[in-house]
N, CA, C and O of each residue as an XYZ file, in Angstrom:
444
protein
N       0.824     -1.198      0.000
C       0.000      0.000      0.000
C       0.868      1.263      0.000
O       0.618      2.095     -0.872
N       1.760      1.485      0.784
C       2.848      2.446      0.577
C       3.418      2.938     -0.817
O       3.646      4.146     -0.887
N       3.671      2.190     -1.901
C       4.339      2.126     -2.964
C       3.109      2.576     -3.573
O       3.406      3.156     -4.617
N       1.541      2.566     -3.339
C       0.409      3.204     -4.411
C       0.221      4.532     -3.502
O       0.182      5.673     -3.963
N       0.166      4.358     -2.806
C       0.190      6.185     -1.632
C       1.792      7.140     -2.191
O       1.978      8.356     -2.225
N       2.396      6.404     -2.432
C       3.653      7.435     -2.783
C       3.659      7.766     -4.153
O       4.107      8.803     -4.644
N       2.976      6.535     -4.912
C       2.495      7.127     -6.475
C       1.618      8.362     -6.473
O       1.749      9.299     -7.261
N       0.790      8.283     -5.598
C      -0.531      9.112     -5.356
C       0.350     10.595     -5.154
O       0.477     11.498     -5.982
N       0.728     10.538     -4.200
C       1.823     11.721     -3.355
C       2.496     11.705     -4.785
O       1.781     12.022     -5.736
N       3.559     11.428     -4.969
C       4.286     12.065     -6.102
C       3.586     12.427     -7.142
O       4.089     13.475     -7.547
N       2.392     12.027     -8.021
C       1.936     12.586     -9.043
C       0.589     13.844     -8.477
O      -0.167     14.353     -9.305
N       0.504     14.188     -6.886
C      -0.379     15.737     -6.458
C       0.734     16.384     -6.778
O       0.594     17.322     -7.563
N       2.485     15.994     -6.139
C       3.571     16.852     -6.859
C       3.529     17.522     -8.323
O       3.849     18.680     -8.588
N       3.061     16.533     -9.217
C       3.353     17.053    -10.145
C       2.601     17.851    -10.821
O       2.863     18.685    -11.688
N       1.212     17.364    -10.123
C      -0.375     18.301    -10.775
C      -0.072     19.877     -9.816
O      -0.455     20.960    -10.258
N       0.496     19.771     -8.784
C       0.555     20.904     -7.928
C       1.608     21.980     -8.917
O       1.459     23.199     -8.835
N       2.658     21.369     -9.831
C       3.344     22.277    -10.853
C       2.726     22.299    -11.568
O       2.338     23.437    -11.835
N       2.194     21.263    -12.352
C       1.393     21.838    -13.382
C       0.373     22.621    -13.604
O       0.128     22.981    -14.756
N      -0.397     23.019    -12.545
C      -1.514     24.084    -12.211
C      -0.613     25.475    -12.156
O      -0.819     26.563    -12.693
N       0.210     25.130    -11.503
C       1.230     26.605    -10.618
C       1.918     27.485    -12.509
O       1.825     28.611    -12.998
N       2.603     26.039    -13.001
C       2.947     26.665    -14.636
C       1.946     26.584    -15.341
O       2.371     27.370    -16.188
N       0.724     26.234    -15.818
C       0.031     26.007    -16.561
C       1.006     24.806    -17.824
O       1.438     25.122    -18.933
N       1.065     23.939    -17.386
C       1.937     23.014    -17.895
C       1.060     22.071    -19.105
O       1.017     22.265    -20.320
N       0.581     21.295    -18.515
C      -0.144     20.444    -19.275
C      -1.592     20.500    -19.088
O      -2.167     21.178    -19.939
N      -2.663     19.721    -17.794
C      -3.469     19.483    -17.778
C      -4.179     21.263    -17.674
O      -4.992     21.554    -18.551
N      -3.866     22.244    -16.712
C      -3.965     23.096    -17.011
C      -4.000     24.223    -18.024
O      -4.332     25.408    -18.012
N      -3.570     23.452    -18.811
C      -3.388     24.505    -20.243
C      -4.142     23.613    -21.321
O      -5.058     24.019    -22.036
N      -3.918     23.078    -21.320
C      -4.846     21.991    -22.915
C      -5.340     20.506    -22.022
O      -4.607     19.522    -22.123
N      -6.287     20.448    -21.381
C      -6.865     19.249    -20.316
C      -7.096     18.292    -21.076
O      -6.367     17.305    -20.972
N      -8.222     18.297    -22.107
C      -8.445     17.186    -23.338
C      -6.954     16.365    -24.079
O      -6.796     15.144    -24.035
N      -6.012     17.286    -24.703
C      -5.274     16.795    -25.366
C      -3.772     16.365    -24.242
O      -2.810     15.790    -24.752
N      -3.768     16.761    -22.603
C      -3.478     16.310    -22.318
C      -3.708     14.824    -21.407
O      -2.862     14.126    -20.847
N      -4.778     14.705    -21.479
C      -5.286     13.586    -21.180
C      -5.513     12.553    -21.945
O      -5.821     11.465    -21.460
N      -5.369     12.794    -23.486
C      -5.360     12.113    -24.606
C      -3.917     11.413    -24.541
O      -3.614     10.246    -24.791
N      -2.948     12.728    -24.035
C      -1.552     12.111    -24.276
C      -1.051     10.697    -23.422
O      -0.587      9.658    -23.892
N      -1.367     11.117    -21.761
C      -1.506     10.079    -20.892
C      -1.747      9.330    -20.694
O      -1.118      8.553    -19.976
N      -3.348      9.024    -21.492
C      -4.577      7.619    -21.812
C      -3.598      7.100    -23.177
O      -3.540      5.878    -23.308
N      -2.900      7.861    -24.101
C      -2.311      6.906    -25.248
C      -1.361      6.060    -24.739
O      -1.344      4.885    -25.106
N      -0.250      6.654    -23.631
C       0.943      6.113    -23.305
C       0.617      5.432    -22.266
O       1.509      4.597    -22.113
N      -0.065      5.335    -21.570
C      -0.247      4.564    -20.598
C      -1.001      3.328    -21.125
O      -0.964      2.242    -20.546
N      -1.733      3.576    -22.336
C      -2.149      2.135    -22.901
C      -1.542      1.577    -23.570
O      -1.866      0.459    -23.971
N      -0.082      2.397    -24.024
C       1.400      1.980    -25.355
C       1.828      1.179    -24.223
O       1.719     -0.033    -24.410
N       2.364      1.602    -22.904
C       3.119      0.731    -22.004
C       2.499     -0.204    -21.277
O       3.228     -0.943    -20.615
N       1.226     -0.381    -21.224
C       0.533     -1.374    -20.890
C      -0.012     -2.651    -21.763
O      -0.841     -3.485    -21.398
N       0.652     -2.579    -22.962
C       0.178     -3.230    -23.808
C       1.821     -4.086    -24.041
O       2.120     -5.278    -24.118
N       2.681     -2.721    -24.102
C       3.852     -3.274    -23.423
C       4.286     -4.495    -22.672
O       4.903     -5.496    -23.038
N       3.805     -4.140    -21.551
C       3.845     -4.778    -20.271
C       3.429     -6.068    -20.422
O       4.187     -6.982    -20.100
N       1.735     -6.407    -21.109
C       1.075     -7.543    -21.459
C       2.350     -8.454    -22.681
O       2.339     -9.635    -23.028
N       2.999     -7.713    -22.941
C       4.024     -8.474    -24.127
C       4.842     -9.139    -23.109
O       4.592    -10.304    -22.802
N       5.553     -8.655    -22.701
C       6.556     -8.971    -21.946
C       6.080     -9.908    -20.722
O       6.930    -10.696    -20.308
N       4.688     -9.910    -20.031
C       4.301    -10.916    -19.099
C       3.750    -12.126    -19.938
O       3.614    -13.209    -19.368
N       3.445    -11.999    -21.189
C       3.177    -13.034    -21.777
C       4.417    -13.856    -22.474
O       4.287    -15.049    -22.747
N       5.665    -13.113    -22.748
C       6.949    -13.432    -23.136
C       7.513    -14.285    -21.853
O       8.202    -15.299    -21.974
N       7.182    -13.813    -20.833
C       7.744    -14.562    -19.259
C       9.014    -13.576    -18.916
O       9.851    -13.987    -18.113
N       9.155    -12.372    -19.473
C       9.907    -11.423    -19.330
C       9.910    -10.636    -17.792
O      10.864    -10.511    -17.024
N       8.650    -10.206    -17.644
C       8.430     -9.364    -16.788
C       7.288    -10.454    -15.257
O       6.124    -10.834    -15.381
N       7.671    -10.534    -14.741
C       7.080    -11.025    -13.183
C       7.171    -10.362    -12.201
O       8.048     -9.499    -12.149
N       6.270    -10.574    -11.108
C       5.980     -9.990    -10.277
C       6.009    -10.739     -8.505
O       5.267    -11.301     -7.700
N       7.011    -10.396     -8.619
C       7.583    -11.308     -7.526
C       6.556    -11.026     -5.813
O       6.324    -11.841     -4.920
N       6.176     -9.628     -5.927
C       5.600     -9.488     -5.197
C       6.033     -8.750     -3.693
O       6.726     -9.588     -3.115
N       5.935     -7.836     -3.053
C       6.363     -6.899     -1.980
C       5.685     -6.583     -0.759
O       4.659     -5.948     -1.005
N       5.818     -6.730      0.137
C       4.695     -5.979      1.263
C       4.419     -4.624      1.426
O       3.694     -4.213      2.332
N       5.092     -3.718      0.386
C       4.897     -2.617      0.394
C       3.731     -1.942     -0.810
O       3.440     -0.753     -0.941
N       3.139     -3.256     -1.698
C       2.264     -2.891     -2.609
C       0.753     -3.969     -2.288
O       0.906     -5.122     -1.888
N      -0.202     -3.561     -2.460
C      -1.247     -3.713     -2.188
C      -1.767     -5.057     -2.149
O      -2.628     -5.426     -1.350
N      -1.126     -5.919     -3.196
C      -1.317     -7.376     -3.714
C      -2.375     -7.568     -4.367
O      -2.760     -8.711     -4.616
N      -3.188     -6.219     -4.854
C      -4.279     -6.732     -5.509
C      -3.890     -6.394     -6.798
O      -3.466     -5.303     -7.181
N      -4.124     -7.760     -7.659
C      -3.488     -8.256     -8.964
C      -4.584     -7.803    -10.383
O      -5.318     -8.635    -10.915
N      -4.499     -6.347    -10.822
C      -5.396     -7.015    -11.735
C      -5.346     -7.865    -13.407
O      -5.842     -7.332    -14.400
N      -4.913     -8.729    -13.433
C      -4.387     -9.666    -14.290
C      -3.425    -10.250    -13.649
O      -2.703     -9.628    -12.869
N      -3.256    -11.898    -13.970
C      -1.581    -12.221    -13.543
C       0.013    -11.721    -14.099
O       0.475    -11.652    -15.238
N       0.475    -11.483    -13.053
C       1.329    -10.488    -13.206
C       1.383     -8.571    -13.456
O       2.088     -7.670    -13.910
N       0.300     -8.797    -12.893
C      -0.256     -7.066    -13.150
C      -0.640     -6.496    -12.548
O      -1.771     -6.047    -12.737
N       0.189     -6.155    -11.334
C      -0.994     -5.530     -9.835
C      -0.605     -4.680    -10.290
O       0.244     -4.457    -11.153
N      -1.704     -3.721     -9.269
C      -3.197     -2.378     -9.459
C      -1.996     -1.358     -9.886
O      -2.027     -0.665    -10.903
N      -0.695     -1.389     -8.721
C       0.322     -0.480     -8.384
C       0.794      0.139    -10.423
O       1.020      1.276    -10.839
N       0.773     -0.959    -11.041
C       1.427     -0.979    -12.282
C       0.389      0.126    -13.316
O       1.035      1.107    -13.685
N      -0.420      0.116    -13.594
C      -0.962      1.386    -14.343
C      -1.163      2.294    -13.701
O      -1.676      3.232    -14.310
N      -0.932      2.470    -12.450
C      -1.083      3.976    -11.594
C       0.290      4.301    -11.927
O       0.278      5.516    -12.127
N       1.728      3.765    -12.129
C       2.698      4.038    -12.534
C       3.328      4.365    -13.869
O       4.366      4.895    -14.266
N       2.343      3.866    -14.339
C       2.525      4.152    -15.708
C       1.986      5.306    -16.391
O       2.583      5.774    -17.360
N       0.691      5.902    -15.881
C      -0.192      7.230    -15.902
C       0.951      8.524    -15.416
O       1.336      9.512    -16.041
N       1.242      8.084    -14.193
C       2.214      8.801    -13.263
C       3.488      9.123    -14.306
O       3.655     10.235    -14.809
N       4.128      8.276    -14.484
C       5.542      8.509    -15.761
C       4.794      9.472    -17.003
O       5.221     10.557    -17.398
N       3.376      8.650    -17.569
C       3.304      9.388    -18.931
C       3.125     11.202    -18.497
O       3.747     12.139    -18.999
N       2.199     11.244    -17.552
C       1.995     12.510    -16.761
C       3.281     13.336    -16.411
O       3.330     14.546    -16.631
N       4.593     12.451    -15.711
C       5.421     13.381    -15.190
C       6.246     13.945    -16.814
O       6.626     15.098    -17.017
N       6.364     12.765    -17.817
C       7.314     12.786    -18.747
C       6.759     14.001    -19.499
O       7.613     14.858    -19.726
N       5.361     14.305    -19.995
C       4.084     15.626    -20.539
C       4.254     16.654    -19.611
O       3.953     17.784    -19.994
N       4.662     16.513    -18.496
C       5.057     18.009    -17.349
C       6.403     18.153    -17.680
O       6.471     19.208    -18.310
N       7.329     17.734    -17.603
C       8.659     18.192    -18.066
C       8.880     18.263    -19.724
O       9.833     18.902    -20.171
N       8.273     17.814    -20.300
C       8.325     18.298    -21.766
C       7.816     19.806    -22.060
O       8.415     20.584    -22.802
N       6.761     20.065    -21.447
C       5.941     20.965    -21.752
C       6.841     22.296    -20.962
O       7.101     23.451    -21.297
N       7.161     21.400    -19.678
C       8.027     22.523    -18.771
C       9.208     23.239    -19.445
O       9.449     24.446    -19.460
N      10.095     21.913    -20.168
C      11.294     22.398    -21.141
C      10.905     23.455    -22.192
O      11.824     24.252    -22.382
N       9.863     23.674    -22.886
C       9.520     23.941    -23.818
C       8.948     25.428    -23.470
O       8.961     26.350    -24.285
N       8.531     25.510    -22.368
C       8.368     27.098    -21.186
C       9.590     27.560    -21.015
O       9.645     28.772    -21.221
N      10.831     26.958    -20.649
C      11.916     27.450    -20.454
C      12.927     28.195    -21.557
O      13.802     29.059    -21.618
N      12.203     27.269    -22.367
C      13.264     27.470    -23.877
C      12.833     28.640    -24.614
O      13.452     29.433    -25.322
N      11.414     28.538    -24.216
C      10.965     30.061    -25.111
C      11.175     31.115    -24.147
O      11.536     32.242    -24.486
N      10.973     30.801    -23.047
C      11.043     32.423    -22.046
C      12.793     32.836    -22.443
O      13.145     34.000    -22.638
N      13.368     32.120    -22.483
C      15.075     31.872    -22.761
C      15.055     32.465    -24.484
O      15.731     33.489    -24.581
N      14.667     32.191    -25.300
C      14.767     33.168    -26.443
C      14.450     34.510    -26.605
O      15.096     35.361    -27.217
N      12.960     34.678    -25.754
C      12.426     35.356    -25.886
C      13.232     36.497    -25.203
O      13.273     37.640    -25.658
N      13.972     36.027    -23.892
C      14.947     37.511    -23.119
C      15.973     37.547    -24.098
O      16.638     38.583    -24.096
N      16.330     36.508    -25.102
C      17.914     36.933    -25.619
C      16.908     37.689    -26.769
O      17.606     37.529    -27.770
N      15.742     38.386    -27.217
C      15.130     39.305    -28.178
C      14.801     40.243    -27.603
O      14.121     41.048    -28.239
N      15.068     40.495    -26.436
C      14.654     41.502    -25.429
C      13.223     41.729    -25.571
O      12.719     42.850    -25.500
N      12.635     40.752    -25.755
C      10.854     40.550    -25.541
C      10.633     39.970    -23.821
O      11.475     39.545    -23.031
N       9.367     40.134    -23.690
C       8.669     39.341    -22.554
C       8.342     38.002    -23.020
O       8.127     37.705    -24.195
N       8.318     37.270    -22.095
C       7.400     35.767    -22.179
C       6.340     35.569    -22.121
O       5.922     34.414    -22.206
């Protein structure tokens, strides 16, 4: 349970920047939620490759919930995967704030 509470906690981190910059969900909500629901179903489809390959197992922790949904697929695993596509769309978007406010002073414009 710890390991889905710290997912939880780390991705209010990241909604708490992204509101504060207008980053992602704050600035375009639809198309960023489009982005998140795509990648989180690219790496979950992923994931189904690789547990069906015998690649990926789940050995199992007392620090995650144990509730499995599929074999080899507890709950913890697409809350992590939302969480990455989410943090990876906040720092893209973030870079991309930086880079223009950063041109924009070397034109002696505002941002």
């Amino acid at each position: 349970m710890a390991y889905l509470i710290a997912l939880l906690v780390s991705a209010a981190g990241v909604a708490t920047l992204d509101a504060r910059f207008r980053l992602a969900f704050w600035r375009a909500p639809r198309a960023a939620a489009l982005t998140v629901a795509a990648g989180t179903v690219f790496f979950l489809a992923w994931d189904a490759a690789g547990i069906a390959a015998g690649v990926f197992l789940h050995p199992g922790s007392p620090l995650m919930t144990g509730i499995m949904l599929a074999p080899q697929m507890p709950l913890e695993e697409p809350v992590f995967l939302a969480f990455f596509c989410y943090t990876a769309l906040a720092l893209y978007t973030g870079a991309e704030h930086a880079l223009a406010a950063r041109a924009a002073r070397r034109q002696g414009a505002r941002p």
